[in-house]
ZAKOL-960556 format. One record per residue: residue in one letter; y, z negated, x of N, C-alpha, C in turn. Coordinates in steps of 0.001 Angstrom, whole numbers, padded with zeros to 6 digits, always signed. Example, Ala and Ser with C-alpha at 12.3 -4.5 7.8 and 13.67 -1.06 7.14 Angstrom:
// ZAKOL-960556
A-005690-007800+013190-004500-007800+012300-003300-007800+013200S-002250-007080+012850-001060-007140+013670+000030-007870+012900
END
This chain:
// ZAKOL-960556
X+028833-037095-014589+028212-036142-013658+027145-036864-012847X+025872-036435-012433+024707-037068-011741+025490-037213-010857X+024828-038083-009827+025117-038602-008546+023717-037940-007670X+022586-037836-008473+021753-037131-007734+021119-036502-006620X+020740-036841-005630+021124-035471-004522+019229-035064-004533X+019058-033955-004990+017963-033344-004941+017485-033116-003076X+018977-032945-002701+018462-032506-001617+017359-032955-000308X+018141-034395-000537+017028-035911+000221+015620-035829-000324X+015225-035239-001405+013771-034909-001431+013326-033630-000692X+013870-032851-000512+013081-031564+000379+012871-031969+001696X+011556-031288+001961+011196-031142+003492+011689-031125+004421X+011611-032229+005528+013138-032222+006276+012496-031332+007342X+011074-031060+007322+011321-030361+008494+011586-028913+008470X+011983-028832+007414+012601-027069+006937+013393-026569+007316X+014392-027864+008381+015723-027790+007912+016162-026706+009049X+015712-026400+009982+015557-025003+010635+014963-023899+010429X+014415-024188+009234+013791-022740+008993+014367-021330+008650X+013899-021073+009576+014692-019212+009418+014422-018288+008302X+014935-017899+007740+014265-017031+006554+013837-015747+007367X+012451-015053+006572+012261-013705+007307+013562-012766+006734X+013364-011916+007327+014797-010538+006631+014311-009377+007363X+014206-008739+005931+013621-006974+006585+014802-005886+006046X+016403-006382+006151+017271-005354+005970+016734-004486+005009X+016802-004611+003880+016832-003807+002596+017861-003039+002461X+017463-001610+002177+018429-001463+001409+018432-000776-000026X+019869-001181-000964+019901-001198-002343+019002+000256-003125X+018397+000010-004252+017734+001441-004588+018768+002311-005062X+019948+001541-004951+020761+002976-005450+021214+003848-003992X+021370+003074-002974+021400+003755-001736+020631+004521-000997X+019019+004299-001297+017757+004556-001255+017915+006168-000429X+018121+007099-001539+018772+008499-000970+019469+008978+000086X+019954+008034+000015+020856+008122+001545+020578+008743+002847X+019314+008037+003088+018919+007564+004264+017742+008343+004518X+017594+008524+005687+015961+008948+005836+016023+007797+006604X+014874+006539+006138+014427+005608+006172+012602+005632+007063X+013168+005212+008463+012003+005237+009433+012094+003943+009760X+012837+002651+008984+012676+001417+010111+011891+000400+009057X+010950+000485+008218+009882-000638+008073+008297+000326+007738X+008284+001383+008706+006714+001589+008815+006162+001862+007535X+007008+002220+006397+006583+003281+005006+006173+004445+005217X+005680+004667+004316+004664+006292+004269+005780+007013+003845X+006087+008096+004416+007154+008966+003831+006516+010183+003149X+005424+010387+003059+004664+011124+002174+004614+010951+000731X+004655+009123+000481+004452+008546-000895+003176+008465-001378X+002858+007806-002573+001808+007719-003016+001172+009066-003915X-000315+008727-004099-001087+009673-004465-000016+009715-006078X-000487+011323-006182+000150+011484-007951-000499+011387-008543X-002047+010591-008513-002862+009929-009551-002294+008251-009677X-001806+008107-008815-000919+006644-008457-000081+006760-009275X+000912+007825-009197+002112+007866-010241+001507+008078-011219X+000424+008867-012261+000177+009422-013693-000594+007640-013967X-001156+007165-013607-001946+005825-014144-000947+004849-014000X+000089+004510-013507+001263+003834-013813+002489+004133-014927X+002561+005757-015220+003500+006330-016476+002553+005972-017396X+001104+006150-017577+000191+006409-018771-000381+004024-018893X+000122+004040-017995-000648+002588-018514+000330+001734-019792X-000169+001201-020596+000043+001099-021709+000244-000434-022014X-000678-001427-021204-000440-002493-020916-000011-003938-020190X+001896-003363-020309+002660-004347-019032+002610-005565-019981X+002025-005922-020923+001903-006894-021610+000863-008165-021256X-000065-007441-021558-001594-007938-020886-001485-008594-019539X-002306-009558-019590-002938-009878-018263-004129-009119-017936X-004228-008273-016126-005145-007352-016243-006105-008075-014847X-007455-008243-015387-008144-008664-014192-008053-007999-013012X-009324-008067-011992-008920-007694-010673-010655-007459-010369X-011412-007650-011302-012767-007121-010748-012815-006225-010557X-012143-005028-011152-012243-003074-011077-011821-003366-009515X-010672-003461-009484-010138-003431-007817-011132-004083-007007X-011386-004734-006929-012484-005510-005596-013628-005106-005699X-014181-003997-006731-015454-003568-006964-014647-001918-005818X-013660-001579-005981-013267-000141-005621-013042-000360-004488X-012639-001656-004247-011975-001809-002246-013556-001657-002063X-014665-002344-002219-015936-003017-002037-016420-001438-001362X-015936-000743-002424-017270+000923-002446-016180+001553-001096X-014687+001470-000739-014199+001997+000208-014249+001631+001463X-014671+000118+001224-014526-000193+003370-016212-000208+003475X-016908-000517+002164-018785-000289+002434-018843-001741+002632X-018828-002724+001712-018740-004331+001868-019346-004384+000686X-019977-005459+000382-020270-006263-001110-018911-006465-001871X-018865-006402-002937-017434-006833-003124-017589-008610-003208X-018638-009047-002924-018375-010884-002729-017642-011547-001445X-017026-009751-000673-016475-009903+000679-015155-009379+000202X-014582-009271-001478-013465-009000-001193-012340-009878-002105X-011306-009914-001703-010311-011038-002346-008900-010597-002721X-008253-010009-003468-007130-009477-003482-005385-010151-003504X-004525-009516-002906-003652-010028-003011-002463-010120-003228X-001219-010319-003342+000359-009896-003796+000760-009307-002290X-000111-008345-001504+000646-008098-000330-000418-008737+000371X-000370-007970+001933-000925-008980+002539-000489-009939+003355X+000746-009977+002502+001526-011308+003292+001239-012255+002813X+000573-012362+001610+000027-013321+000615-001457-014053+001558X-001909-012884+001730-003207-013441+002102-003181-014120+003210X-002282-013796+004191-002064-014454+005378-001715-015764+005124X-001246-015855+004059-000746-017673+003625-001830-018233+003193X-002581-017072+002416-003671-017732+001808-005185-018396+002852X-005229-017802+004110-006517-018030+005066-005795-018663+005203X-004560-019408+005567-004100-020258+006224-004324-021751+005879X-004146-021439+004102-004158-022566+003869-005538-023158+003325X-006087-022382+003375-007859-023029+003373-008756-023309+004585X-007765-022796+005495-008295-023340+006726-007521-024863+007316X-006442-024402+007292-005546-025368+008016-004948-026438+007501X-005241-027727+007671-004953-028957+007416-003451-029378+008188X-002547-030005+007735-001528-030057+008159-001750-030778+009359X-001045-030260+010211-001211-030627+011616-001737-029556+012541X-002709-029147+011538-004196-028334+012726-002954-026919+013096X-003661-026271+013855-003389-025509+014948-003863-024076+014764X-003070-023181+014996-003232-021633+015265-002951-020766+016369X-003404-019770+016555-002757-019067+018228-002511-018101+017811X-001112-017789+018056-000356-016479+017742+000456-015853+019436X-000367-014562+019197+000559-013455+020676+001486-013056+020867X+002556-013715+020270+003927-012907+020301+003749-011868+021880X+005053-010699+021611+005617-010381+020403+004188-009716+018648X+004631-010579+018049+003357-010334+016936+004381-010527+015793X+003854-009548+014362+003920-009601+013239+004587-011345+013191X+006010-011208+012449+006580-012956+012485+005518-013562+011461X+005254-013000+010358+004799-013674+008981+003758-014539+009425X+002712-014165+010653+001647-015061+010967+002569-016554+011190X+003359-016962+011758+004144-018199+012452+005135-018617+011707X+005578-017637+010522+006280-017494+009780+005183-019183+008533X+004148-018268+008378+003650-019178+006904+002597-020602+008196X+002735-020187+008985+002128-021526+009933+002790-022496+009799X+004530-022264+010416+005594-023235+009928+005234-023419+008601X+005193-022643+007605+005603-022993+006438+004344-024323+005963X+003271-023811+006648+002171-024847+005862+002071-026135+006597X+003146-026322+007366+002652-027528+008475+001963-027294+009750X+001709-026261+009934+000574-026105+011129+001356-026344+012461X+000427-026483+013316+001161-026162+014886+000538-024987+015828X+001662-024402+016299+001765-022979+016815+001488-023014+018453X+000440-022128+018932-000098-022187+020006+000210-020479+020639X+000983-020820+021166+001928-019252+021516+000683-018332+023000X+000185-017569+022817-000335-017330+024347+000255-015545+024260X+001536-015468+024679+002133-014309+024789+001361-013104+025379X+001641-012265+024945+000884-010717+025238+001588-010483+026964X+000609-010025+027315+000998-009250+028684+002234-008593+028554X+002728-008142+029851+004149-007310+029960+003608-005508+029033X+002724-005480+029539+001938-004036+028355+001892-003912+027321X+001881-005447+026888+002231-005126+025335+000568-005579+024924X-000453-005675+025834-001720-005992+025561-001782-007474+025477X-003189-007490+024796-003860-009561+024227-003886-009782+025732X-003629-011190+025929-004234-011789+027210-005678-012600+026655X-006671-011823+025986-007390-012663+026464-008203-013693+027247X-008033-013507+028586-008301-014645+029110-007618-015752+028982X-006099-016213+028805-005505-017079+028588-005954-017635+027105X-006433-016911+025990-007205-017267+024670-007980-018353+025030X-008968-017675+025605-010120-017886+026091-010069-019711+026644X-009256-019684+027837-008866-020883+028288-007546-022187+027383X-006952-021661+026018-006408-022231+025131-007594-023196+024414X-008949-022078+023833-009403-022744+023204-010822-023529+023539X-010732-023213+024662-011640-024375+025819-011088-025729+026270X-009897-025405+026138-008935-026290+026995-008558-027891+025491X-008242-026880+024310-007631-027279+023521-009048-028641+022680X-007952-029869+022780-009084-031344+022282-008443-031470+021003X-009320-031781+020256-008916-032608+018647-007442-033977+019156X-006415-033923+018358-005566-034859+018777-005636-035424+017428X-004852-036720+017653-004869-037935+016530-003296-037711+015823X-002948-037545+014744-001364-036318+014203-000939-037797+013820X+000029-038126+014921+001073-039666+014175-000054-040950+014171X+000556-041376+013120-000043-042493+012867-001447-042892+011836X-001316-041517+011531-002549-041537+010130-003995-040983+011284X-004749-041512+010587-006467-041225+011503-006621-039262+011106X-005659-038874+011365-005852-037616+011256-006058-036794+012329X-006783-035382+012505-006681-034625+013411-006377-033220+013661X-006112-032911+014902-005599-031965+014609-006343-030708+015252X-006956-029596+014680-008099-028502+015350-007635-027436+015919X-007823-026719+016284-007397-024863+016576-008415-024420+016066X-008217-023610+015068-008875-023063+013887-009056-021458+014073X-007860-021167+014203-007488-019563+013868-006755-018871+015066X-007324-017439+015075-006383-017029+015795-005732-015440+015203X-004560-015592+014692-004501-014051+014306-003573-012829+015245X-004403-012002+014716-003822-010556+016098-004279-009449+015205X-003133-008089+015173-002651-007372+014023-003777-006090+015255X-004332-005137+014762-005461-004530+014935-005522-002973+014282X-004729-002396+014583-003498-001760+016111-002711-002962+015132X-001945-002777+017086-000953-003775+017106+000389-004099+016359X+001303-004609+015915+002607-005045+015558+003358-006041+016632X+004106-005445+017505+005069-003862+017128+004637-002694+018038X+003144-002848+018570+003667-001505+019818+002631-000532+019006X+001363-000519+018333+000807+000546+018055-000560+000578+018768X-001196-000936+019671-002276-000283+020771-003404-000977+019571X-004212-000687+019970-005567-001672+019946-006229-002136+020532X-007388-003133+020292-007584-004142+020726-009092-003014+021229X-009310-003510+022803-011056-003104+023090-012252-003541+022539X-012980-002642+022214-014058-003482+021447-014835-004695+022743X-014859-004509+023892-014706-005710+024730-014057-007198+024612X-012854-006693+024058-011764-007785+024373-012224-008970+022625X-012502-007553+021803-012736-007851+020139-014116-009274+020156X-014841-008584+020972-016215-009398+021238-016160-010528+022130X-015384-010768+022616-015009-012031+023762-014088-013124+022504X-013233-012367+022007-012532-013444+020957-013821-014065+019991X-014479-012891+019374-015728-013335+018397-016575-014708+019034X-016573-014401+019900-017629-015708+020901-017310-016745+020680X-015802-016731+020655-015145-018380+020977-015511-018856+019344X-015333-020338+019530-015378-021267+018293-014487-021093+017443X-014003-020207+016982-012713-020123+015899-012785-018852+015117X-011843-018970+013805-011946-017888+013141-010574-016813+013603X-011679-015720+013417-010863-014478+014444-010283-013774+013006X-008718-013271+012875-008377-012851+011957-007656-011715+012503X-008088-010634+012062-007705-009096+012445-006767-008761+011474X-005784-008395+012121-004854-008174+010664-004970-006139+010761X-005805-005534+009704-006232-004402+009989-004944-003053+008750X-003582-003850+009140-002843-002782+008038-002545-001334+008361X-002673-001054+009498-002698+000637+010312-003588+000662+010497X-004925+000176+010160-006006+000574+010437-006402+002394+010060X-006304+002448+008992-006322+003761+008444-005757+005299+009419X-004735+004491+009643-003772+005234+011365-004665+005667+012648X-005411+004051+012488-006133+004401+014151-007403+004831+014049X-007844+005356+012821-009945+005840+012568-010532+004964+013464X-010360+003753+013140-011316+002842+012991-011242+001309+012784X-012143+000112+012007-011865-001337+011776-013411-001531+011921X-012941-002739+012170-014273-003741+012048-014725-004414+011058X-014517-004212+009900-014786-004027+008680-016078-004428+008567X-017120-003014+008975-018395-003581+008900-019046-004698+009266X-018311-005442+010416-018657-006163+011354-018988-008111+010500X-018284-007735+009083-017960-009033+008534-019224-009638+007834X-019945-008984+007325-021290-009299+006493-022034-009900+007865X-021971-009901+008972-023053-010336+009761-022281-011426+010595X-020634-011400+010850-020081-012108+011779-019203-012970+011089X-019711-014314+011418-019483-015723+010313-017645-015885+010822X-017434-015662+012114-015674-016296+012007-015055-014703+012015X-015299-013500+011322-014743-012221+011345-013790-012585+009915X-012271-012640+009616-011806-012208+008882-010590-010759+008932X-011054-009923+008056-010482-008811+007874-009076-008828+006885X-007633-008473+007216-006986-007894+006538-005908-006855+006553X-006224-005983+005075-005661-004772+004747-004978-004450+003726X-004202-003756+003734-003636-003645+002733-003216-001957+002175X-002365-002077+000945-002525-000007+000430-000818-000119+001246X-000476-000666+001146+001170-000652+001599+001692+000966+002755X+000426+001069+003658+000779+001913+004595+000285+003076+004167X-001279+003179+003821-001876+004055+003795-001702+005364+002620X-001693+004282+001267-001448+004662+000139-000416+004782+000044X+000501+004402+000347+002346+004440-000082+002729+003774-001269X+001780+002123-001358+002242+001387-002011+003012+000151-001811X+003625+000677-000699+004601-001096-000079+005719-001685-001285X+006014-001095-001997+006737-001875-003177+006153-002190-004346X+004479-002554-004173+003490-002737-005330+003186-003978-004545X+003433-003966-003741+002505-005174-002887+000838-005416-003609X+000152-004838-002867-001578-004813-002744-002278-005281-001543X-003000-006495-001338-003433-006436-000173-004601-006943-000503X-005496-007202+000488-006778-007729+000323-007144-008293+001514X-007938-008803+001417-009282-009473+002991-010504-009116+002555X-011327-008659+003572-012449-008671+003917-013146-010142+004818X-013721-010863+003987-014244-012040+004807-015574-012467+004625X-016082-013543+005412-017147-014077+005005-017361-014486+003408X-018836-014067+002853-018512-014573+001335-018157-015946+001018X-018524-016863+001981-018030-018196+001503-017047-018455+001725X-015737-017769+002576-014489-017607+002812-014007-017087+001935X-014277-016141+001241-014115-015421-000115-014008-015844-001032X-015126-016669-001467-015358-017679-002488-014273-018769-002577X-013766-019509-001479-013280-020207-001340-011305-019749-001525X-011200-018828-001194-009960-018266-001320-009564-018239-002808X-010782-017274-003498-010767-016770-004801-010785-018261-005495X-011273-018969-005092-010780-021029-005640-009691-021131-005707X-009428-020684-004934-007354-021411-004589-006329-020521-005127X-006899-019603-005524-005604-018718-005375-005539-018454-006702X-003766-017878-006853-003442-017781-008488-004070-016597-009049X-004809-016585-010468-005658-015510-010843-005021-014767-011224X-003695-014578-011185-002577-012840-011684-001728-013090-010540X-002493-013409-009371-001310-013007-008062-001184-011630-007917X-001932-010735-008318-001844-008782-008119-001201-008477-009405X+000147-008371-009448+000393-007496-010778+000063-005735-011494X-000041-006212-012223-001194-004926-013614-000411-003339-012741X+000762-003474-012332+001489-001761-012059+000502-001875-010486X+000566-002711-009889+000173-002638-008208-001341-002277-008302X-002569-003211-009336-003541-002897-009830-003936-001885-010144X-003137-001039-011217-003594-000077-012011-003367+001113-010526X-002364+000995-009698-002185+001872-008880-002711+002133-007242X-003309+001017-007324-004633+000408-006082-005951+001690-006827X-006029+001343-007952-007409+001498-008550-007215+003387-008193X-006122+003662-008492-006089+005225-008954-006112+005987-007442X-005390+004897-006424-005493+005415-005106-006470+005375-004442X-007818+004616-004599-008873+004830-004382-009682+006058-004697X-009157+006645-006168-010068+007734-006745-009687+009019-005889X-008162+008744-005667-007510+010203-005084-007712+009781-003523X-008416+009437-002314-008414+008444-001314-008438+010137-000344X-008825+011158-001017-009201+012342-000200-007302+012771+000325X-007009+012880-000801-005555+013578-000946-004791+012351-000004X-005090+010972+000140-004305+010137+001172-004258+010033+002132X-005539+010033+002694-006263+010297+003631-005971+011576+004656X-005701+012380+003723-005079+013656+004216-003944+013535+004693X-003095+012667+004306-001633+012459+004263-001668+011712+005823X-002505+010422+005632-002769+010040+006501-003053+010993+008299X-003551+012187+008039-003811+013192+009259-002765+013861+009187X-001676+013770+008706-000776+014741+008660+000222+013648+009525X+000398+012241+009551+001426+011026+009822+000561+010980+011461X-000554+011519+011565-000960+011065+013051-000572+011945+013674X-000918+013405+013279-000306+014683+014024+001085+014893+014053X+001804+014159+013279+003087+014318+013193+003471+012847+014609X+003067+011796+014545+003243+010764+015849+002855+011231+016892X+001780+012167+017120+001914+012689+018391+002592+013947+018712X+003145+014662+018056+004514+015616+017782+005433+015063+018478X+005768+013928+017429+007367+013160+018061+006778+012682+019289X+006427+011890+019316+006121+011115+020521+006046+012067+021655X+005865+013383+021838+005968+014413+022795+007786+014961+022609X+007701+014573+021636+009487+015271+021601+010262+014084+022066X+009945+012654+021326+010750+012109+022518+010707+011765+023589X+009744+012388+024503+009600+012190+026184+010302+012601+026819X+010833+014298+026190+011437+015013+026702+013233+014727+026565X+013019+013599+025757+014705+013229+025610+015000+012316+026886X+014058+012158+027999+014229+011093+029421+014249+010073+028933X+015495+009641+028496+016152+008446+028125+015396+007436+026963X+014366+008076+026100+013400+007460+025254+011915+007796+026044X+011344+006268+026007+010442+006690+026253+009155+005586+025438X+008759+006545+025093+008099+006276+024167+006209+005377+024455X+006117+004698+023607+004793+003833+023935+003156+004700+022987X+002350+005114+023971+001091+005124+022922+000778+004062+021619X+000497+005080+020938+000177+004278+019316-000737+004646+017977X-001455+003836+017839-001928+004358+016919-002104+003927+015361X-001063+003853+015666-000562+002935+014317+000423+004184+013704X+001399+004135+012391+002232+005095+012016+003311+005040+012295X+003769+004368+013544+005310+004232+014347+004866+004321+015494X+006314+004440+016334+006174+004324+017910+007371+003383+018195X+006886+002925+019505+007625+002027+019543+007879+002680+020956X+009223+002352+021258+009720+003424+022782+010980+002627+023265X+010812+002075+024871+011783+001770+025459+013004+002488+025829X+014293+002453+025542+015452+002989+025680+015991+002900+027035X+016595+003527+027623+017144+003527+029236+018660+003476+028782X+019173+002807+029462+020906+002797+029527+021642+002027+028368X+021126+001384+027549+021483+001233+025702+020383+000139+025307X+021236-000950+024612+020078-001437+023801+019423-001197+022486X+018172-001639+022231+017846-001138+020829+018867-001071+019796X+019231-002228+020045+020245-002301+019014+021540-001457+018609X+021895-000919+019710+023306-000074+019934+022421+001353+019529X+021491+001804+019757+020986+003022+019518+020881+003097+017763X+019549+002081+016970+019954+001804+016119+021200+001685+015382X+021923+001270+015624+023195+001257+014692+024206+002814+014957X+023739+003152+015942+024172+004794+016107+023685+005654+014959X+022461+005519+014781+021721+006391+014129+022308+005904+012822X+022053+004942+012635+022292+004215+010949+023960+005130+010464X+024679+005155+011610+026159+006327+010949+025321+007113+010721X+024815+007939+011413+023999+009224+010830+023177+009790+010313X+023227+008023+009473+021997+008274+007798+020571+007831+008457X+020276+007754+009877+018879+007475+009712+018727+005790+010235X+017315+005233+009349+017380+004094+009746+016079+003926+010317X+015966+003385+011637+014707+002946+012342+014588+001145+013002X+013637+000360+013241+013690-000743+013492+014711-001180+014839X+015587-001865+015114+015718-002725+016429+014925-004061+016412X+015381-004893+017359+015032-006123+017740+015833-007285+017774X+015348-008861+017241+016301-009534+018070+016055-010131+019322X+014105-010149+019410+013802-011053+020280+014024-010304+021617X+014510-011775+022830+015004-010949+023870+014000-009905+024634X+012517-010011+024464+011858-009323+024983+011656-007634+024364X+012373-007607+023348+011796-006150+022574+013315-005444+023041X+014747-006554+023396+015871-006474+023285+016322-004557+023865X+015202-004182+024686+015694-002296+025028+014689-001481+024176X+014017-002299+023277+013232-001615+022571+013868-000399+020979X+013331+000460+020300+013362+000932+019268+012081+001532+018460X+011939+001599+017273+010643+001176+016752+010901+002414+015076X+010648+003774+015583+010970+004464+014258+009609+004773+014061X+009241+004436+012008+008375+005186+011937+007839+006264+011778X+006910+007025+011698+006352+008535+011889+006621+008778+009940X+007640+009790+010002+008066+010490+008651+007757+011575+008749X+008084+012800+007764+007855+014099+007332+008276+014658+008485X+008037+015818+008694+008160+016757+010155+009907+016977+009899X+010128+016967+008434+011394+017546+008653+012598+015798+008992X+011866+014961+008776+012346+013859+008715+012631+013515+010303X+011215+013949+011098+011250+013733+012381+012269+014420+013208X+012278+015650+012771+013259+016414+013390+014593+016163+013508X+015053+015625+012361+016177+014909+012151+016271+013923+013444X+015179+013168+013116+015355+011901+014079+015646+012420+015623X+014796+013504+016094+014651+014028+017482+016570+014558+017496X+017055+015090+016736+018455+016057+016736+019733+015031+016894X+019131+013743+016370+019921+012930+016091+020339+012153+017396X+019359+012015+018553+019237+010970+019736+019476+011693+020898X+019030+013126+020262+019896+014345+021078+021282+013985+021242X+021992+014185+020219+023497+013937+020089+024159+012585+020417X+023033+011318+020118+023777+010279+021068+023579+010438+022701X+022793+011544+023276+022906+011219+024749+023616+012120+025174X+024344+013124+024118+025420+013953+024777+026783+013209+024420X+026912+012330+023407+028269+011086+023205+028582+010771+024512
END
């Protein structure tokens, strides 16, 4: 028997690393539930999405990715030499990361924010420059501002290495509350010396991105993905909008069948049908400001402006968590928290009217328990 220990070769500084976990649950359970806690389209995807995935013919093939980055190109109004595709845009977030960031160098993340940004920072070596969001839930930019004025090249150990602040990423409406960023606040980050990374996945939610803004603005990186809009979160599709030589440089590094042919073929078809999503899309906003008026009137929820396809709403008397797991007996599932700051928070996303209703009938009955 080896004596071996594989293990003394892995990364010791892993050895805390948390795995992410987004509570799945099984597809045979799927039915169950009316499922409001990871910010899915409960509408689903276009049924040109479904007919070009039954009718595609080649799960064999390797299928390029020029059709797609020529179709994102004609939808946000970019060159497509501004576009880069990806397995998700959790992919891509690893991917700016790691063409920017040299082990050691430095990023600024706002918690409470999207984990995956700090998530693949740890993962690549980087070091994490925390400048927490206001009690509102808003950027502190001025504290940015004074991070990356403040912040000197350091010497990493013993090797003539250094270490930069490069990046700063911030989700555009926000993750987890739903706001956005002022085009004030947008233009004060642009100024500073670093690359500004908008993470734009509810964009579609809030009618409007800065998208255009990238062909002319050298540290603007854009990313989006079909996950929300389209109702392709189990295709994983994402993309960036960036500078072309950021582009160029990505499309270097990165694996050339990171988008698989079903997520592809069904990116491509959701572009053609973009009217019929889009629509769907005005139906998920009028339906968030529905609920969001229905749960005001429950006192005890109170709910946060958003313009994203969830709300996120402080609980009175109960923690997120205890509310959540109430609901979950009664089939519905919406986000809690662990971090202590979200700890009275709850976070359901905006579903079908009849879905919502449920949800409203349901929180009814825990405040008469």
């Amino acid at each position: 028997m080896s004596t071996f220990d594989p293990e003394k070769l892995l990364r010791q500084d892993l050895n805390d690393f948390p795995p992410y976990s987004m509570g799945h649950v099984p597809l045979a359970d799927m039915g169950k539930y009316i499922k409001l806690d990871l910010n899915e389209n409960s509408f689903g995807p276009s049924p040109k999405a479904i007919k070009a995935l039954a009718e595609m013919p080649y799960y064999n093939r390797y299928v390029g990715q020029e059709e797609l980055r020529e179709g994102i190109a004609r939808y946000v109004g970019v060159d497509k030499a501004h576009i880069a595709t990806s397995n998700g845009a959790d992919e891509m977030i690893d991917m700016v990361q790691r063409v920017f960031l040299d082990r050691g160098d430095a990023m600024i993340d706002c918690p409470p924010a999207f984990e995956m940004y700090t998530f693949f920072a740890r993962l690549n070596g980087a070091r994490i420059v925390s400048v927490p969001r206001r009690d509102d839930f808003s950027v502190d930019v001025d504290a940015i501002e004074r991070e990356v004025s403040s912040f000197k090249s350091q010497v990493v150990g013993s090797k003539p290495e250094t270490c930069n602040l490069k990046l700063v990423f911030l989700a555009n409406p926000s993750n987890p509350d739903g706001s956005v960023l002022s085009y004030a606040d947008v233009e004060r980050l642009l100024a500073l010396p670093v690359m500004v990374v908008l993470d734009e996945a509810y964009a579609e939610f809030a009618g409007e991105s800065y998208v255009s803004r990238v062909p002319t603005q050298s540290n603007l990186i854009i990313l989006r993905t079909f996950s929300k809009w389209a109702g392709l979160a189990a295709l994983r599709v994402g993309y960036c909008v960036a500078p072309k030589v950021i582009t160029a440089k990505i499309l270097q590094c990165k694996s050339p069948e990171n988008l698989n042919a079903a997520g592809n073929v069904a990116a491509q078809a959701s572009l053609e049908d973009k009217d019929y999503l889009l629509a769907n899309v005005r139906r998920i906003v009028a339906e968030r400001e529905r609920l969001s008026a229905e749960l005001v009137k429950l006192g005890w929820v109170q709910p946060l402006p958003s313009r994203a396809n969830f709300i996120l709403c402080r609980v009175v008397g109960r923690t997120g968590r205890e509310v959540a797991d109430a609901l979950e007996k009664r089939g519905i599932l919406i986000r809690a928290f662990g971090a202590p700051r979200l700890r009275e928070y709850i976070r359901p996303a905006v579903g079908t009217p009849e879905q919502n209703d449920a949800l409203v009938r349901a929180l009814k009955e825990l405040d008469a328990d």
